[in-house]
N, C-alpha and C positions, 0 to 999 in steps of 0.2 A: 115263559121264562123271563124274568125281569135282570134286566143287564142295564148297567147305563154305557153302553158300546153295542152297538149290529152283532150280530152274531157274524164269526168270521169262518170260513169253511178255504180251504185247500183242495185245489182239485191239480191231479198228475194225471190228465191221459194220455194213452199212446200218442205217437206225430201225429199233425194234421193230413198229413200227406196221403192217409189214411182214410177214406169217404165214414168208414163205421165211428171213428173217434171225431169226426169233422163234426157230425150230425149231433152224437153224442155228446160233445161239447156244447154247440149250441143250444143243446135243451138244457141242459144245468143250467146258463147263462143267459137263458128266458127264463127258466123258475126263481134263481137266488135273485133277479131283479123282479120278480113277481113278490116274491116274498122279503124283500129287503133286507137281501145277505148281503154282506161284504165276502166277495167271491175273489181268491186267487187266483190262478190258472198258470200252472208254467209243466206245457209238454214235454215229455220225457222224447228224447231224442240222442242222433248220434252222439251230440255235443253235450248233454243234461241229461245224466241218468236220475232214476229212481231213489235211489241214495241220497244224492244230493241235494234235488227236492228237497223230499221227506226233512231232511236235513235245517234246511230252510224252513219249514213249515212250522218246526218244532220251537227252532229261533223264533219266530213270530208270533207263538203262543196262539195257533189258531185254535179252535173249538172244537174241530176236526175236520178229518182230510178223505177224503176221495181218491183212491189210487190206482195207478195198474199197477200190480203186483211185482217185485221179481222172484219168481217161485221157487227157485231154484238157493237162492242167496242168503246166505247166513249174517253176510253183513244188513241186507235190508231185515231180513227179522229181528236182530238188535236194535237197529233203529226204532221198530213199530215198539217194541218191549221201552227205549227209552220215552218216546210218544206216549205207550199208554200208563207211563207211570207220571209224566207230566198232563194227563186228566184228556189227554188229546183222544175222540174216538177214530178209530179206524175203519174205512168203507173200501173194501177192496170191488174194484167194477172188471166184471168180464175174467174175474179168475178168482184165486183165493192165496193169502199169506200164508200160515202155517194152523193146524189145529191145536198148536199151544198156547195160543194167545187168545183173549177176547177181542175177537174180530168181527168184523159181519161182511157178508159176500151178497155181492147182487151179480146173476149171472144167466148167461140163458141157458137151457137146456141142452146142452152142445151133443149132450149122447143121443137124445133124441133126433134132433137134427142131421146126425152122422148116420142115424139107423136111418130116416127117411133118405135121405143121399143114396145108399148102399143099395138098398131094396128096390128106388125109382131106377137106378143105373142095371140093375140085377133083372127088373122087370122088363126094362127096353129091350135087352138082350135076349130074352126069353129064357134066363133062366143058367143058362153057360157062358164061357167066354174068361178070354184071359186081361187080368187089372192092372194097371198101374196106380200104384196110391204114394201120396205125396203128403205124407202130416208136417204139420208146420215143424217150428224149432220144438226139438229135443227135452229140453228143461218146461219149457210152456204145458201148464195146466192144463189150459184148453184145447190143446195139441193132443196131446196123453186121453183124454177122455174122446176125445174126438176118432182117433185112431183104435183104442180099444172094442168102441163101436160097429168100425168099418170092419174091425176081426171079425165079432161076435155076428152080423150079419153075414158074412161072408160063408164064415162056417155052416151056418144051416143050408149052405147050397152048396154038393157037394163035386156041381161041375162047376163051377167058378173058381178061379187059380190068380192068386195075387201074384206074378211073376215077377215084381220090379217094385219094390219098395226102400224109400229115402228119405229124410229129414230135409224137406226145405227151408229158409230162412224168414219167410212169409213173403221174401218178392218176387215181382217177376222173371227175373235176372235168373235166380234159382229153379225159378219153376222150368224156363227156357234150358235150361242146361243139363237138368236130372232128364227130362224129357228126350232131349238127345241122346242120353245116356241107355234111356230105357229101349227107343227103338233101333239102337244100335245093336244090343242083347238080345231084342226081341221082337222082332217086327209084324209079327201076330199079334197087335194089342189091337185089344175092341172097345174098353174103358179106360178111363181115368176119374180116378176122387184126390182131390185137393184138400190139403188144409185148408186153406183161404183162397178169397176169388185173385188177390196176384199171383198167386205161384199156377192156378188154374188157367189165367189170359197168357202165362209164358208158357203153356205146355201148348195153348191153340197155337202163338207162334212157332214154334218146334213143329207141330205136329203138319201146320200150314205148310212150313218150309221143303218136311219130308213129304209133301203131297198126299197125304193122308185123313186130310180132311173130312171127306164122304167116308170115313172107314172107322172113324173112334170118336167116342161119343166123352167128354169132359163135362166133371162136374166141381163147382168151389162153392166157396163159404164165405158170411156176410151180406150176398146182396149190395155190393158195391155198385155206382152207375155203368160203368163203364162193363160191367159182368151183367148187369139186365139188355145193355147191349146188344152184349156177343149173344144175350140169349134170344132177342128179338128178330135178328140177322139169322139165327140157328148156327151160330160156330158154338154157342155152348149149349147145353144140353139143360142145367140147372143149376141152381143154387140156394144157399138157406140164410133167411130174412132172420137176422135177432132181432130188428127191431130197435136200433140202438138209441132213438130219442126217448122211448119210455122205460128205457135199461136206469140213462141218464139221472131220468126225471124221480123215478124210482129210489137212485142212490141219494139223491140230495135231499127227499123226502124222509128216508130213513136214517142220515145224518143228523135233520131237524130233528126228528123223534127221537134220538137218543140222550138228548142234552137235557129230555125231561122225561125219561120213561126208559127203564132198563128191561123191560118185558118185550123189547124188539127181539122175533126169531135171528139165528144165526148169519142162517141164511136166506133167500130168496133167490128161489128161479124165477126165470121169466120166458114167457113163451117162443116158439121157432114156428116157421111157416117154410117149407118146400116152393120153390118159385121156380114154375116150367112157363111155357109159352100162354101156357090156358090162364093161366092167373097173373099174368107181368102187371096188365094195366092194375089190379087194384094192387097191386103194394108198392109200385109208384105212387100213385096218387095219394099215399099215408104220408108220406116224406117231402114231397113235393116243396109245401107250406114251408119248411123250414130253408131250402136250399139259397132261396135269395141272400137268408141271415148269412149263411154257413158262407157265401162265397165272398159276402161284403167282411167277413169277420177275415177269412184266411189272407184278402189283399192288406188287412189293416194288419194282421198278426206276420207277416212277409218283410213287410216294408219294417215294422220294428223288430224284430229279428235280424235285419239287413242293419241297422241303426247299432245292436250290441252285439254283431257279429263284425263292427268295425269298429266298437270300443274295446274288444275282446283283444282282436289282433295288435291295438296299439297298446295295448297292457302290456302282452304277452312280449311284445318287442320291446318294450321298455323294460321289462325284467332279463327278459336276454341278453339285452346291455349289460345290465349291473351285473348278472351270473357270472358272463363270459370275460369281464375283466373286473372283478372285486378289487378292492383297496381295503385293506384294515390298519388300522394305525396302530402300534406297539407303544409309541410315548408319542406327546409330543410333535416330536421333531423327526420320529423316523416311520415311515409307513411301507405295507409289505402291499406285493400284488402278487398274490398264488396264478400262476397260468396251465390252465390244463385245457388235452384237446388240440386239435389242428389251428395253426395262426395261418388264417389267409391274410389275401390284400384291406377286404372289409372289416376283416378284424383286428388287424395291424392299426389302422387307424380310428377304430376303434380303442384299442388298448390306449394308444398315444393320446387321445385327447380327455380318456378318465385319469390317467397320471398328469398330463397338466393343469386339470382343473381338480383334483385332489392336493396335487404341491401348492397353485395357485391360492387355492378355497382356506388350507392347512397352513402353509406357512415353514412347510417339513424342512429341514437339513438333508435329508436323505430318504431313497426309496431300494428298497430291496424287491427286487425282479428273480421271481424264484421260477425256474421253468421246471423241476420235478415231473411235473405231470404231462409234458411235451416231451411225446416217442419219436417225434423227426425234427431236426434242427436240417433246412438246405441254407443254399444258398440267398433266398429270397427270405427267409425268416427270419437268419441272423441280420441281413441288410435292416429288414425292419425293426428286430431289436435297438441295433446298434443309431437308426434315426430317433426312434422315440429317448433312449441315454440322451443324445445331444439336444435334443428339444428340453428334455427335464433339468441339464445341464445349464443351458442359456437362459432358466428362471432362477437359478443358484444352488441347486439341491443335487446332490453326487447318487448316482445309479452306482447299486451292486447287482452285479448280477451270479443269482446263486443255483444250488440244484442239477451240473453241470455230472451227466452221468460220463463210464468212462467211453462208453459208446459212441456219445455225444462228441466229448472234446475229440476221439480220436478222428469222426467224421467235420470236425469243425477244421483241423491240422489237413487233413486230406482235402478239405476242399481250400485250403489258403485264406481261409476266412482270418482280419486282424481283427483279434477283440479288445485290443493293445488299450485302446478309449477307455473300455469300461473295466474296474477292476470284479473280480471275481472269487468266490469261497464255493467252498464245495457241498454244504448243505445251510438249509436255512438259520441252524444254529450258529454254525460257525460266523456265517454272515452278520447274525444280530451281536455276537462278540465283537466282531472286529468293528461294527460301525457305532458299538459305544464305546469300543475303547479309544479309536484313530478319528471319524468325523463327527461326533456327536458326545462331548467328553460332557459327564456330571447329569445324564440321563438313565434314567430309571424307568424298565418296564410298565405300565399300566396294570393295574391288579383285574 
């Protein structure tokens, strides 16, 4: 493909936090540097969804993107529809978008993987025994196929009894607490199959804690480190390898390929391996190679994270200034300040120093102080009303203060409050009349 620009590609994986998308990561980010991509990378997490990505991506006009999906979401299917009408292709990794779109999936074989799971846990047991199973989140693709799996295996054994089944979130936290839940209900359990190997490490905890250890055999998903662990130790029983570096390697090759050949398949599975104690050492030693990368990448991607998770916050605080006490100018010489919400002390001063430095900055005759949207006037609110007046006061500019429900004044009278200083109208209309007729004469609205 002749470009005078690098081919730019977009990739959205799940968190790092994650060992399958760490690894995953890293091989895209060994091949687009192998092949001299200009590669973006921004993980979808609590704080960056999907969405907004994709969003971004589209802004940047990249070539196309690499995603996790949200499967579930009508808003992210829009987006891919406005994507592919802007020439952008779409690589959905480890799930799939919708089959109304031209899309293309790389994915592993997750029902495969889920029958081997079923069947090795089925066979340990000899054949009986009562399961708990724990598919991931609810909306997730690879959940649904994964679980449908664990049915259809289950079924052809007709003493095996799923007694405790729950939608986990894919963490630990979830795993540990459905776990709870189950051997509370049931404490005849002989198995467990997981969605993913975190909700699989929170049910060994659960199950550790109920002392049940020697008595129930757990199985997850992914092949994560810390789940070849528990499998090495014998706390877990097994789990299923996708293989996430050549899922990666996979997507970013099929990306390439599209930008010069539309006879790419749809789709693309990719292989699953079963990983008991008898095989750990070889599908460690397939991944191995990469982990240096993966852990010098996740320190460097930490630390800048940590860098715009604290331009983030001082954004976000400087907008909550301006929110929480707006100024709008009406002409000239008179400017309002809507106040809605609770005034504490920090906002109290607040408020008072965006009215001095808007009278200051402005040049006003007058500000109108409209509290409308304040459901409690005490004793301490009106105090700091009535100092902020005198401060706008001592720069030359007269405070109205408007918006005064009958609630309000009769709580204002009951507590002895004098608001004698500042004069007052009873809605913000009234107020804008009186302060062009009495302190601001031959002033004309702003169109």
């Amino acid at each position: 493909m002749q470009s005078s620009r690098p081919i730019q590609i977009g990739f959205a994986p799940f968190g790092q936090r994650f060992t399958f998308w760490a690894i995953a990561t890293q091989a895209v980010k060994d091949l687009a540097a192998e092949k001299n991509v200009a590669l973006t990378t921004m993980p979808v997490n609590d704080n960056t969804s999907i969405t907004t990505i994709l969003e971004r991506f589209i802004q940047q006009g990249v070539d196309a993107a690499i995603v996790m999906p949200a499967f579930d979401s009508e808003e992210f299917v829009q987006l891919v529809r406005r994507a592919l009408a802007h020439n952008i292709r779409i690589i959905a990794l480890d799930s799939a978008v919708s089959n109304r779109l031209q899309t293309y999936h790389v994915r592993p074989d997750n029902s495969k993987g889920a029958m081997l799971s079923a069947e090795y846990l089925i066979g340990r047991l000899g054949g009986r025994g009562n399961l708990v199973h724990l598919p991931g989140n609810s909306t997730s693709h690879s959940a649904i196929v994964r679980a449908q799996a664990v049915h259809d295996v289950v079924a052809r054994h007709p003493e095996v009894k799923i007694v405790f089944e729950a939608n986990g979130d894919w963490s630990r936290e979830s795993g540990a607490r459905l776990m709870r839940e189950a051997l509370a209900k049931h404490p005849d359990v002989h198995g467990v199959i997981c969605g993913n190997d975190h909700m699989a490490l929170g049910t060994i905890d659960a199950i550790a804690a109920a002392g049940c250890s020697d008595k129930i055999l757990t199985l997850g998903f992914d092949a994560q480190s810390e789940a070849l662990r528990a499998i090495r130790s014998g706390a877990m029983a097994a789990t299923v390898w996708q293989d996430p570096a050549h899922m990666g390697r996979v997507a970013l090759e099929i990306a390439l390929q599209l930008l010069t050949d539309t006879t790419v398949p749809r789709e693309t599975i990719t292989g699953v391996t079963l990983v008991t104690a008898e095989n750990l050492m070889d599908v460690t030693m397939q991944t191995i190679d990469l982990l240096p990368a993966v852990l010098n990448d996740l320190v460097v991607s930490t630390e800048a994270q940590q860098r715009l998770q604290q331009e983030i916050i001082a954004a976000q605080e400087s907008i909550i200034r301006e929110l929480s006490s707006p100024i709008i100018p009406i002409t000239d010489e008179i400017l309002v300040m809507p106040l809605i919400g609770t005034i504490d002390s920090a906002r109290s001063q607040q408020i008072m120093e965006a009215m001095l430095a808007a009278i200051s900055r402005s040049g006003a005759q007058a500000l109108i102080l409209d509290i409308t949207g304040v459901a409690v006037i005490d004793t301490n609110i009106a105090n700091y009303l009535l100092q902020a007046a005198r401060a706008v006061q001592l720069l030359g500019a007269q405070v109205l203060l408007v918006g005064i429900s009958p609630e309000i004044a009769q709580t204002i009278v009951q507590l002895g409050i004098d608001l004698g200083s500042v004069r007052t109208q009873s809605t913000l209309q009234a107020g804008l009349e009186y302060t062009l007729k009495h302190l601001v004469r031959g002033q004309k609205p702003r169109k």
